[in-house]
C-alpha positions, 0 to 999 in steps of 0.5 A: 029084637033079632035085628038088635041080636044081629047088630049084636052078633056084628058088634061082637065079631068086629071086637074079637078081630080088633082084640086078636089084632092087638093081640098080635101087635102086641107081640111083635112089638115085644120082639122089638118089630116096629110098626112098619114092619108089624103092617107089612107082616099083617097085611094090615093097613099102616095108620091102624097098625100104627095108632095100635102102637101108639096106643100100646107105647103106655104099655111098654116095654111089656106091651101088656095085651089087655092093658092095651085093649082096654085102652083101645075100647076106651078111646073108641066110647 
């Protein structure tokens, strides 16, 4: 059981930095930064930046956040 309540903890933690992370992106790309330069100001690697934005393009030009992530969780099950 605490075993499952650590994998739980973990799970939970590595989620709330991806939804930040999109969070962000998210932003930057309503003010028109491409993911290049998204990467470069995040110090994050380019090809996660990059499959984020490709993502959030069905959102556009709103970049909705939450439609994002939604479809972020969905292509991860």
């Amino acid at each position: 059981e605490e075993i499952g309540k650590e994998i739980g903890k973990e799970i939970g933690k590595e989620i709330g930095k991806e939804s930040k992370l999109i969070e962000i992106v998210c932003k930057k790309l309503r003010k028109g930064q491409t993911p290049e330069m998204i990467a470069e100001a995040l110090e994050e690697d380019a090809n996660l930046v990059n499959t984020i934005c490709e993502i959030a393009k069905v959102c556009a030009p709103e970049f909705n956040y939450e439609g994002v992530l939604e479809a972020w969780m969905n292509r991860l099950c």
